[in-house]
MDAnalysis code that builds the backbone (N, CA, C; Angstrom):
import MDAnalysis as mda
import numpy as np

u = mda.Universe.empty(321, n_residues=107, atom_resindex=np.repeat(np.arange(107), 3), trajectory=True)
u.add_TopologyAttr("name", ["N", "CA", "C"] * 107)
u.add_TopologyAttr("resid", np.arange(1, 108))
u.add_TopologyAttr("resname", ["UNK", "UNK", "UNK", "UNK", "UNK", "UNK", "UNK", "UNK", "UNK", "UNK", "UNK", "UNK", "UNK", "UNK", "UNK", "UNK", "UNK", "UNK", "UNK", "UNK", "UNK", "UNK", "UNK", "UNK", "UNK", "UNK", "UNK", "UNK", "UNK", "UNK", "UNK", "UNK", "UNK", "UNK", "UNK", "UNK", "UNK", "UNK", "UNK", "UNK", "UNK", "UNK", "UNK", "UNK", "UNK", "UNK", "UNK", "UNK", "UNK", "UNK", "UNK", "UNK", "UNK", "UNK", "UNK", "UNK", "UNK", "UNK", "UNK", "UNK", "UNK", "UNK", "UNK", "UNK", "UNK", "UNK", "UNK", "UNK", "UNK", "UNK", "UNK", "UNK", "UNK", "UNK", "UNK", "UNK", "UNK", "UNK", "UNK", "UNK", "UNK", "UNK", "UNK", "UNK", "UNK", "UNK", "UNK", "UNK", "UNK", "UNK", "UNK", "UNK", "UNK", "UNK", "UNK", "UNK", "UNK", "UNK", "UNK", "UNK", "UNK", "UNK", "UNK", "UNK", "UNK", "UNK", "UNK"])
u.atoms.positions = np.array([
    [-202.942, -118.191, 200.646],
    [-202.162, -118.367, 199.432],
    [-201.389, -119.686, 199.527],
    [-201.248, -120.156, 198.297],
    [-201.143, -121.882, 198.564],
    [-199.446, -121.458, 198.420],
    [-198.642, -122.522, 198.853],
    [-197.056, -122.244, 198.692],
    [-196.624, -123.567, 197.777],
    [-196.482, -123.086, 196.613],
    [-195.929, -123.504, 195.665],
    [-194.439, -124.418, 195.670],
    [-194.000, -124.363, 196.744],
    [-192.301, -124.467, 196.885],
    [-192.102, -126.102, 196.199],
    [-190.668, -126.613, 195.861],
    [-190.714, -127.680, 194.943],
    [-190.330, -128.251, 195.927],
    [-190.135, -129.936, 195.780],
    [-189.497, -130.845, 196.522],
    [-187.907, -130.560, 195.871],
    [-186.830, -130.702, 196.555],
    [-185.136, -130.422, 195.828],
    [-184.853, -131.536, 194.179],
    [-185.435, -132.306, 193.820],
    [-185.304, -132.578, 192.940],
    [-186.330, -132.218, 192.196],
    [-187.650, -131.260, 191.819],
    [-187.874, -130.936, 191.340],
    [-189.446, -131.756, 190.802],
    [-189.755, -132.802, 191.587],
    [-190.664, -133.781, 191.432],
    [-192.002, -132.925, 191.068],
    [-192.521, -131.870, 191.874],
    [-193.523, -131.110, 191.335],
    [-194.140, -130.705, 190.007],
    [-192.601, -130.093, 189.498],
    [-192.552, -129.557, 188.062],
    [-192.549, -130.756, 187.109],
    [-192.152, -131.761, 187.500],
    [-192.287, -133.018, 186.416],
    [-193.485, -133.465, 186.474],
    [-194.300, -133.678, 187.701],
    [-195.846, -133.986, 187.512],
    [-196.372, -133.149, 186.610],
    [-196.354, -132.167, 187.138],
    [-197.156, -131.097, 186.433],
    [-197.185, -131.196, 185.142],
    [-195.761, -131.045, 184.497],
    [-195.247, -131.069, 183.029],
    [-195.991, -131.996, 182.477],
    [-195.683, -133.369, 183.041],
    [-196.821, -134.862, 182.556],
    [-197.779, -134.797, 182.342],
    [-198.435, -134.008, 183.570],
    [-199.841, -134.013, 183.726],
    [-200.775, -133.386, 182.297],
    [-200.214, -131.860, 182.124],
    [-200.571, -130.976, 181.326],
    [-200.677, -131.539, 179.366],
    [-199.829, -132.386, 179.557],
    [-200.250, -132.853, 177.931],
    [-200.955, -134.721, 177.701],
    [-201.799, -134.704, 179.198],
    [-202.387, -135.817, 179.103],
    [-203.865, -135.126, 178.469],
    [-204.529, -135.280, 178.190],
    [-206.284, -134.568, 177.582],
    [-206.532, -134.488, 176.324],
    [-207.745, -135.386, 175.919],
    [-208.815, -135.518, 176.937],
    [-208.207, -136.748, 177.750],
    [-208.957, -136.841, 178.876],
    [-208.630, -137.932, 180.104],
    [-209.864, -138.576, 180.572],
    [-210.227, -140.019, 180.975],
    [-211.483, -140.254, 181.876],
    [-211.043, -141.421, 182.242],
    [-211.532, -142.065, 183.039],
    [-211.498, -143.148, 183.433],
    [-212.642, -144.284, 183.120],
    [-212.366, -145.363, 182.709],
    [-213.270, -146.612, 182.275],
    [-213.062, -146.816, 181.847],
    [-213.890, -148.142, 180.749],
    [-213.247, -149.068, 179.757],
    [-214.430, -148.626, 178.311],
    [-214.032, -148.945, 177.258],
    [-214.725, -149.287, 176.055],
    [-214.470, -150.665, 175.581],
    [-215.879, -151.231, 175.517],
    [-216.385, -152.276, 175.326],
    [-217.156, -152.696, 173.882],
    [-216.514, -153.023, 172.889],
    [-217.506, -153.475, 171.884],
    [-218.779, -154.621, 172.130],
    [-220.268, -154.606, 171.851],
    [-221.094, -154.974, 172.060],
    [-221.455, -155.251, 170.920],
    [-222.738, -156.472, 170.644],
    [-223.487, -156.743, 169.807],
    [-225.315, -156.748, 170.271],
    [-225.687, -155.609, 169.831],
    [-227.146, -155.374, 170.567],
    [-228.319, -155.851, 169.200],
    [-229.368, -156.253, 169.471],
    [-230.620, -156.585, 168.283],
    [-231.145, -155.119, 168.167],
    [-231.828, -155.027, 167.279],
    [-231.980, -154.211, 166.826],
    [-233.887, -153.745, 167.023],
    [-234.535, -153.066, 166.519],
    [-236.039, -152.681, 166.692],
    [-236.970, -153.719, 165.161],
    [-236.234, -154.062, 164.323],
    [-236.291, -153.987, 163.450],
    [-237.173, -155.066, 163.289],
    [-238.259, -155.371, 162.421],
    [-238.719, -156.782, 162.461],
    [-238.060, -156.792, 161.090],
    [-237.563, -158.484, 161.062],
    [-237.286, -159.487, 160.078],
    [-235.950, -159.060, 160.177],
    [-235.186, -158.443, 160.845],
    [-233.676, -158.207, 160.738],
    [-232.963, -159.407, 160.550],
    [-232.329, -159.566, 159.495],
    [-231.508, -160.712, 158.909],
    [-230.497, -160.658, 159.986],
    [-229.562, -160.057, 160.358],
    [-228.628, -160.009, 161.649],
    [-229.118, -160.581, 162.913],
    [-230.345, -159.854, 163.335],
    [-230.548, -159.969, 164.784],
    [-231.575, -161.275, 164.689],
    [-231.910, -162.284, 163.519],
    [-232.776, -163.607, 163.123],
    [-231.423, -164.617, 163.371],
    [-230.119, -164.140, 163.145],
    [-229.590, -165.093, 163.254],
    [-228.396, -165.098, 164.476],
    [-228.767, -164.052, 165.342],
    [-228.097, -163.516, 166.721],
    [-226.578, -163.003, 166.811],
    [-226.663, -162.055, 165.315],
    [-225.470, -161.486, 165.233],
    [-225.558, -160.074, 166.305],
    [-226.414, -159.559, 166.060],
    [-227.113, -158.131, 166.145],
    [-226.233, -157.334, 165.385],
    [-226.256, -156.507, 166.166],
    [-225.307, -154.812, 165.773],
    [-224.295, -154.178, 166.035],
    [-222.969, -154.222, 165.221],
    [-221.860, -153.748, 166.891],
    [-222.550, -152.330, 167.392],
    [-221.937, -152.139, 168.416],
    [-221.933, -150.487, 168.946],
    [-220.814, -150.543, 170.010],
    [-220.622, -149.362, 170.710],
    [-219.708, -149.234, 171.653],
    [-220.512, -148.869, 173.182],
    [-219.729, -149.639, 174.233],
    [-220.122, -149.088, 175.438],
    [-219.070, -148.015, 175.979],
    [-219.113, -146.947, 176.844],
    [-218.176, -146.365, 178.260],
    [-218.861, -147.044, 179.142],
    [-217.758, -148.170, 179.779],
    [-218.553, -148.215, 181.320],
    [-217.623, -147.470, 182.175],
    [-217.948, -146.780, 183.385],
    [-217.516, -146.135, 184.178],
    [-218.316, -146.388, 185.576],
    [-217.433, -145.731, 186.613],
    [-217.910, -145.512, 188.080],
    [-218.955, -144.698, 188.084],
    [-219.647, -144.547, 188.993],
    [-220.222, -143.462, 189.295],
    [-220.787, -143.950, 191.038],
    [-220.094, -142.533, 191.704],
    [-219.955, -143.041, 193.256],
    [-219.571, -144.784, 193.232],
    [-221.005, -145.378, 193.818],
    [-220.499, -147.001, 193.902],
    [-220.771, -147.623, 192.582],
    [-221.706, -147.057, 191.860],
    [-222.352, -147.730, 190.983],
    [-221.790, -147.759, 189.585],
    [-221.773, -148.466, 189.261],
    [-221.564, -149.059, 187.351],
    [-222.809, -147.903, 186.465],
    [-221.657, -146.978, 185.928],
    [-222.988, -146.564, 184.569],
    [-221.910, -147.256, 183.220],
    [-223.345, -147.173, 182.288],
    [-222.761, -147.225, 180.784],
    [-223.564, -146.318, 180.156],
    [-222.392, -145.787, 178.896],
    [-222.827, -144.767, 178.152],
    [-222.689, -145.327, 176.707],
    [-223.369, -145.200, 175.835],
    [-223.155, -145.632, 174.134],
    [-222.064, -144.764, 173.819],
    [-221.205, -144.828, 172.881],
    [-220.409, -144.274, 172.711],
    [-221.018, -144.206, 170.886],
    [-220.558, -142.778, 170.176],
    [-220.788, -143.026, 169.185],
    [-219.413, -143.628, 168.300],
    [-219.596, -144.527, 167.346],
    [-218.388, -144.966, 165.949],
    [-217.690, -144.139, 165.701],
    [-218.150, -142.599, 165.670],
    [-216.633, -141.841, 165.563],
    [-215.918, -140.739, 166.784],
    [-216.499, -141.197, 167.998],
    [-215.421, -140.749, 169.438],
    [-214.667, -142.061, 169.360],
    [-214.778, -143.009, 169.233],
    [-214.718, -144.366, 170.009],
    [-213.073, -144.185, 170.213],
    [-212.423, -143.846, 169.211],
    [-210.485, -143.242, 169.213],
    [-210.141, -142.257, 170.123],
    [-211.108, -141.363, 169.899],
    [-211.264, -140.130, 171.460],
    [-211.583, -140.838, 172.948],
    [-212.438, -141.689, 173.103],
    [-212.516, -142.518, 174.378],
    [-211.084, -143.262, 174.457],
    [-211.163, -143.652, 173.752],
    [-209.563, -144.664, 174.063],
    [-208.841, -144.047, 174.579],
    [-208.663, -143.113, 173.744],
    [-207.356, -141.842, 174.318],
    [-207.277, -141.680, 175.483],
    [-208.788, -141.121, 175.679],
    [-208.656, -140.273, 177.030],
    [-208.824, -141.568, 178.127],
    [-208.772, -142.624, 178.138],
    [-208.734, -143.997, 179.084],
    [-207.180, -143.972, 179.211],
    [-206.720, -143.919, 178.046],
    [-205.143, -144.148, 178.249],
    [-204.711, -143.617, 178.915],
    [-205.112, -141.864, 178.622],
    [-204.591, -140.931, 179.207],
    [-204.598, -140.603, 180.872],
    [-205.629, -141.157, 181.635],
    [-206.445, -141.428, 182.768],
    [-205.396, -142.581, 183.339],
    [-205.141, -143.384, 182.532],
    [-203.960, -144.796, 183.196],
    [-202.838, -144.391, 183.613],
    [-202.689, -143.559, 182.631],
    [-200.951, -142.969, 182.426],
    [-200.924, -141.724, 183.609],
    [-202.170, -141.288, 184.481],
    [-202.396, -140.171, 185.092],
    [-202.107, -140.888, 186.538],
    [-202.618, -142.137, 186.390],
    [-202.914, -143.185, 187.688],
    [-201.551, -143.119, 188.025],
    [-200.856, -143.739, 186.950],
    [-199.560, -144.490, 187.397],
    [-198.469, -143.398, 187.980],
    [-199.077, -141.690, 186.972],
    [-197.969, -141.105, 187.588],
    [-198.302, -140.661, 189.083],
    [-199.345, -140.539, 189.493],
    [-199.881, -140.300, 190.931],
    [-199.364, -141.528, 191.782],
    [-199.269, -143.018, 190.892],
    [-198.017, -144.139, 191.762],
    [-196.893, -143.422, 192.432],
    [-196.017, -142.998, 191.269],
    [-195.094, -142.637, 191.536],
    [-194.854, -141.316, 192.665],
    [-195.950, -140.438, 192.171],
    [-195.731, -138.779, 192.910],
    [-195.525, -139.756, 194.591],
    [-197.009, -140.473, 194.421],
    [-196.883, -141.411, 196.352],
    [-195.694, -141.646, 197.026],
    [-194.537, -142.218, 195.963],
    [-193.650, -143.182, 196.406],
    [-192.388, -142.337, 196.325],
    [-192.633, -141.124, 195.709],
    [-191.734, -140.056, 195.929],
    [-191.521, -139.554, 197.077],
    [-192.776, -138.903, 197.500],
    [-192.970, -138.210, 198.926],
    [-192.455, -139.045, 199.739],
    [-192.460, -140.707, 200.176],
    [-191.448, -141.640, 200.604],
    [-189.918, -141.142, 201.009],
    [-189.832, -141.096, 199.642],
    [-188.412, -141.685, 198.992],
    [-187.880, -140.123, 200.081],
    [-188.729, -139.206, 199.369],
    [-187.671, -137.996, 199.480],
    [-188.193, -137.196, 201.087],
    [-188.885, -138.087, 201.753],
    [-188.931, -137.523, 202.817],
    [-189.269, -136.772, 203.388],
    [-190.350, -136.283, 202.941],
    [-190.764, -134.839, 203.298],
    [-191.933, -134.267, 202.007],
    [-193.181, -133.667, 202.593],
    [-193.839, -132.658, 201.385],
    [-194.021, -131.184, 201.464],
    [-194.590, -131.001, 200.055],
    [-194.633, -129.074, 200.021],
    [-195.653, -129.062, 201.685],
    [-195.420, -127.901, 202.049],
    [-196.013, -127.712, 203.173],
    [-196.328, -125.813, 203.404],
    [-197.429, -125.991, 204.068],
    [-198.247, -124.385, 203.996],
    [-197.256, -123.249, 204.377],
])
């Protein structure tokens, strides 16, 4: 049974609290792109505009994937990138807590 106990100022319960109204969450970037198209005689892709679309690039283990994103997640990806930053930074802090305050939850 895991032991729940707080650090004396209470640092646990504030992660947590943070944590819980970050979602959706992911990590990577969205990238607007201009791709050609299949199309013969495409007036756009004749004069090397192409097409917008959206990328997710992300990790995966070592490697770089990309995913298309469709025109109407693309506000939902953002989010959840933000949300993923804002997750990073508070895991900065939780680090520099355990520091500060000397000590962690323990079994």
């Amino acid at each position: 049974m895991k032991n729940t106990r707080r650090t004396k100022n209470g640092d646990q319960a504030s992660f947590l609290a943070q944590v819980s109204n970050l979602w959706p969450v992911a990590k990577g970037s969205v990238a607007e792109v201009h791709k050609p198209c299949t199309r013969s005689g495409c007036r756009a892709c004749a004069e090397g505009r192409g097409h917008r679309a959206f990328i997710f690039s992300h990790k995966d283990g070592n490697r770089r994937r990309c995913l298309y994103v469709p025109a109407n997640k693309v506000d939902a990806m953002r989010k959840a990138i933000a949300n993923g930053r804002r997750i990073e930074e508070l895991l900065s802090k939780a680090g520099r807590q355990i520091i500060i305050n000397g000590r962690l939850n323990r079994k």
